[in-house]
N, C-alpha and C positions, 0 to 999 in steps of 0.2 A: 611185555606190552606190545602190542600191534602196532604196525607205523603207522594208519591211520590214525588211532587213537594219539599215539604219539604227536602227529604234528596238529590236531586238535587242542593239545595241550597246551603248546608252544603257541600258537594261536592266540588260546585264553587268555596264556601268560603275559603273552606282549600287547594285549588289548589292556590288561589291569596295569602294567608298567606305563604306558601310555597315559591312561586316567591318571594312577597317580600323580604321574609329570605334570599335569594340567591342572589338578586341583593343587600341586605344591607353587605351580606359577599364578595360580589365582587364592593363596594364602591360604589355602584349606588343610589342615591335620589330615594324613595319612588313613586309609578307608578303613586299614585295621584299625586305626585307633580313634573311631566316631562308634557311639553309639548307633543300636540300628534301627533307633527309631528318630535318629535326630534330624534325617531328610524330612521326615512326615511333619515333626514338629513346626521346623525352620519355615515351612509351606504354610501351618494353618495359622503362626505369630506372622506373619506377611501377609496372610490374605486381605485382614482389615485396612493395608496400605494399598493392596494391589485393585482388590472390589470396588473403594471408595471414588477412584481417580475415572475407574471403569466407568463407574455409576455417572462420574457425573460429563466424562466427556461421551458417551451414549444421549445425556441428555441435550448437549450443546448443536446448535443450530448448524454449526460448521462442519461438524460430522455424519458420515454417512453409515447408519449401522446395515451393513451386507448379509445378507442369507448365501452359504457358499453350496456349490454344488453338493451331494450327498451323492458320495455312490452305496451300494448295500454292501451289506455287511459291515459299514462303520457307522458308528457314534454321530450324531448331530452335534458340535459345537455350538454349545449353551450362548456363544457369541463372540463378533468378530469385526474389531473398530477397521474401516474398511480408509480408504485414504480421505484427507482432507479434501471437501468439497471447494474451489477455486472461489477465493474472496469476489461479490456482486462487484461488478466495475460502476462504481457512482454515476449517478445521470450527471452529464454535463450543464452545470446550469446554464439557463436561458437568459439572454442576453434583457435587459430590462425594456419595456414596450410602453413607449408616453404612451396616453390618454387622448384622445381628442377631444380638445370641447365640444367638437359636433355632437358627441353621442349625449353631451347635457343641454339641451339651446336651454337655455333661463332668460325669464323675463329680465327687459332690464326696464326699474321702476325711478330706483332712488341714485341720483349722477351727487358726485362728490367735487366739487369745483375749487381749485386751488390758485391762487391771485400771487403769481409769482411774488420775492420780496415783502419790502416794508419797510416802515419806521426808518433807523438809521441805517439799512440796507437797501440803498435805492435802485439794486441791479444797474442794468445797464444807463446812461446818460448820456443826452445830446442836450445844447445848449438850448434847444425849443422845452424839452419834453423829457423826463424821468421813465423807466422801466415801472417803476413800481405803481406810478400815476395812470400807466395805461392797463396793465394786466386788472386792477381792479377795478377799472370802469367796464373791461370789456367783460369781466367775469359779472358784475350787474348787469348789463346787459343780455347777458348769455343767461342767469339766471333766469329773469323776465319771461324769457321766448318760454323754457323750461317748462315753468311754473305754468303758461297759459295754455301748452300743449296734456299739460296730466302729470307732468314727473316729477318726482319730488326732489329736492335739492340742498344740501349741506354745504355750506361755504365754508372755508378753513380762516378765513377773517373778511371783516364788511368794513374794516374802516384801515389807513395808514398806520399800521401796528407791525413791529416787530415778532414774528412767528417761528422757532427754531421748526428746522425739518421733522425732527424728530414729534412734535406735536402735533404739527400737520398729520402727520402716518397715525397717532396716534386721533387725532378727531378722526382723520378717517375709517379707522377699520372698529372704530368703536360705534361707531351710526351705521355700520351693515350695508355702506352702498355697494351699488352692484358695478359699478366702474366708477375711475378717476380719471380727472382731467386738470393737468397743470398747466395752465397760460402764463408765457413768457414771450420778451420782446428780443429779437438777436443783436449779435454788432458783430463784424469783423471788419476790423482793423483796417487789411491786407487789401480789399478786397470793397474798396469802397463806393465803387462804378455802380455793381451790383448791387442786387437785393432781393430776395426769395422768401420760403417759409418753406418750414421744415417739420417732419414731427417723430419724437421718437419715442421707444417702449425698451423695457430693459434688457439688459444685455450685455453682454463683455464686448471691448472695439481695440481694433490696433490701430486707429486713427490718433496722432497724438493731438491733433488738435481738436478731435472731439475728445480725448481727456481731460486736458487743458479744462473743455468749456465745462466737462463734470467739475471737475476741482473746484471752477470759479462756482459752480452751483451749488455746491455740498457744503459751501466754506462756513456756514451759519446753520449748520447740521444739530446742532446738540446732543450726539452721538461722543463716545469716547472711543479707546483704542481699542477695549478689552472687548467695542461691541464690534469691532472689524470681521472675525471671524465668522459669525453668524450672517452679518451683509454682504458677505463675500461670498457666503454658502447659496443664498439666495438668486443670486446673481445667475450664476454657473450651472442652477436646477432649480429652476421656477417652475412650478405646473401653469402659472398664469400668463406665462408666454408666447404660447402660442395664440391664445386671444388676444389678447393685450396686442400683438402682431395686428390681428384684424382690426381692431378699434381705431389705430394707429394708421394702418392704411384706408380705410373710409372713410375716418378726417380728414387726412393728406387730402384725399382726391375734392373733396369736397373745398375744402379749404384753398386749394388752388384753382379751383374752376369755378369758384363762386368769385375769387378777388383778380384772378384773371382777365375776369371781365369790364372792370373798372381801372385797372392796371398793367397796360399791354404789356408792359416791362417787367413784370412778373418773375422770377424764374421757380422750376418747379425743383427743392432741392432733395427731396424726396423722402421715403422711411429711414428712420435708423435705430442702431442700437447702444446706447451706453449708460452707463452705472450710475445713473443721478441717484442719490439715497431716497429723494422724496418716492421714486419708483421703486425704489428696492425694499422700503419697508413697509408700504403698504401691501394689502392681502387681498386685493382684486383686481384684474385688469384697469394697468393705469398706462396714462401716456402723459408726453409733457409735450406740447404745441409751441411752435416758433412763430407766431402767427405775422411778427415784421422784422426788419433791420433797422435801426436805428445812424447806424455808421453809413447810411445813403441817404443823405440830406433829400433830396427829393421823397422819399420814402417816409422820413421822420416828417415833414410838411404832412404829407395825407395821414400819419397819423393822429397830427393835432387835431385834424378832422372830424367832429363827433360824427357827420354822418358817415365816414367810412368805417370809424370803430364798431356802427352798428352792424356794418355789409362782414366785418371780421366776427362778431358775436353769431350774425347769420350764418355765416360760411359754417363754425363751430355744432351750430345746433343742429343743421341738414345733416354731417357727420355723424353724430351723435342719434340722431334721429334714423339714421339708414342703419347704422348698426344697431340699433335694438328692430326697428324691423325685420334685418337679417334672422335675428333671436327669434322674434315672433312668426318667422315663416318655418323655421328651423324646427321649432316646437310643434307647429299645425302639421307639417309632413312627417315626425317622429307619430304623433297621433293618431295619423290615417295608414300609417304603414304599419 
């Protein structure tokens, strides 16, 4: 034999010694002793495993199926799962965007009037005069102006009656008014030289002694514990907040520059925010009005006064009366634009 031929041999030989080692490490029976059709078989009993998986990662949105170069002279590859397309990076969601009332101005027609107290709740007391005696004169009163200017009006009680909060909220958002207004008379204690008016719309406060004065307000709630979490919810994401803000400040000003002038000693103690329930569970812009002190003797004098309760019912309706005109200029300029 040729020694070309020869080491062609040697070659062959050590190519087939090779394979063998690799199919006896990969558990395969020796190539002399396979059948020699049993490569063909092993391929066409696997295709239905190997085709199906093809099939269906070909159809998956996360794969990209590639057409590969072709040079000539070879075969087109029937197909070729090419790499994983890189997962979409999720949109970052958008931080959440209030509303503005501006973009609705609404008539406001029907005012919802709430007469702080009652019955054997007398709210605040001084030895002339009861909280409960004045919040409902002045709310008839304030009624009156009301009814003679076109608006319609819902009182949450007309005579010295016992009312839980909870029923109040509920007369109110069941007559569909379009704001609330809760009349109450103040007291502090501390603080008895002075005497102002106040008005506030709802709101969380770190004031504890505007807690305090929620607690003393809520105290005849008719609410349970199980309803906490829902009035809490309210509180913390009200839509009607940021109106209720406005209402709340038009009264104020009004409220203070209308009894300002009858009471040089006035003080002006401005907007605020805190979690009276009678605000919290109704469903429109509400406010609660501080419209005197009681705990300043000179102050509790003018309010035995029926003519100043009327100049305090006034002060009330100019407020109430410039915020719905706000509304109504609000709506004629959405109109024209």
């Amino acid at each position: 034999m040729r020694p070309g031929k020869v080491d062609r041999v040697k070659r062959q030989l050590l190519s087939e010694a090779v394979a063998d080692n690799l199919d006896t490490i990969r558990g395969l029976p020796p190539r002399s002793r396979r059948p020699a059709r049993r490569t063909g078989h092993a391929w066409l009993r696997r295709a239905p495993f190997l085709l199906v998986p093809l099939a269906l990662l070909a159809g998956s949105r996360g794969l990209e199926i590639s057409e590969p170069h072709v040079e000539a002279g070879f075969s087109r590859p029937a197909l070729q799962i090419g790499r994983l397309k890189p997962a979409a990076t999720p949109e970052t969601p958008q931080p959440l965007v209030g509303i503005s009332a501006s973009a609705f101005p609404l008539s406001v027609r029907r005012i919802v009037l709430d007469a702080g107290h009652g019955g054997r709740d007398a709210g605040t007391t001084n030895a002339l005069v009861t909280e409960k005696e004045l919040t409902l004169d002045i709310e008839t009163r304030l009624r009156a102006l009301l009814l003679r200017h076109g608006f319609e009006v819902i009182t949450t009680r007309a005579d010295d009656r016992l009312i839980p909060l909870r029923e109040r909220a509920r007369m109110a958002n069941s007559s569909d008014g379009d704001i609330f207004v809760s009349i109450h008379v103040n007291a502090r204690a501390a603080h008895t030289a002075s005497h102002g008016v106040e008005t506030y719309y709802l709101g969380p406060t770190n004031d504890p002694s505007l807690t305090r004065l929620a607690a003393a307000e809520n105290l005849v709630s008719g609410y349970s514990i199980a309803d906490m979490r829902k009035l809490l919810d309210r509180v913390y994401a009200d839509v009607r907040r940021d109106e209720s803000h406005q209402l709340a400040s038009t009264v104020q000003h009004q409220l203070f520059a209308g009894l300002r002038a009858v009471d040089p000693g006035l003080e002006n103690w401005g907007v605020k925010r805190a979690p009276f329930i009678v605000l919290t569970a109704t469903e429109m812009p509400a406010i609660l009005a501080e419209v005197g002190c009681l705990s300043n003797e000179g102050e509790a004098r003018m309010l035995r006064n029926p003519i100043y309760r009327q100049q305090i019912a006034q002060a009330l309706f100019n407020g109430i009366q410039a915020y719905a005109s706000e509304n109504a200029e609000g709506r004629r300029q959405k109109a024209e634009g």
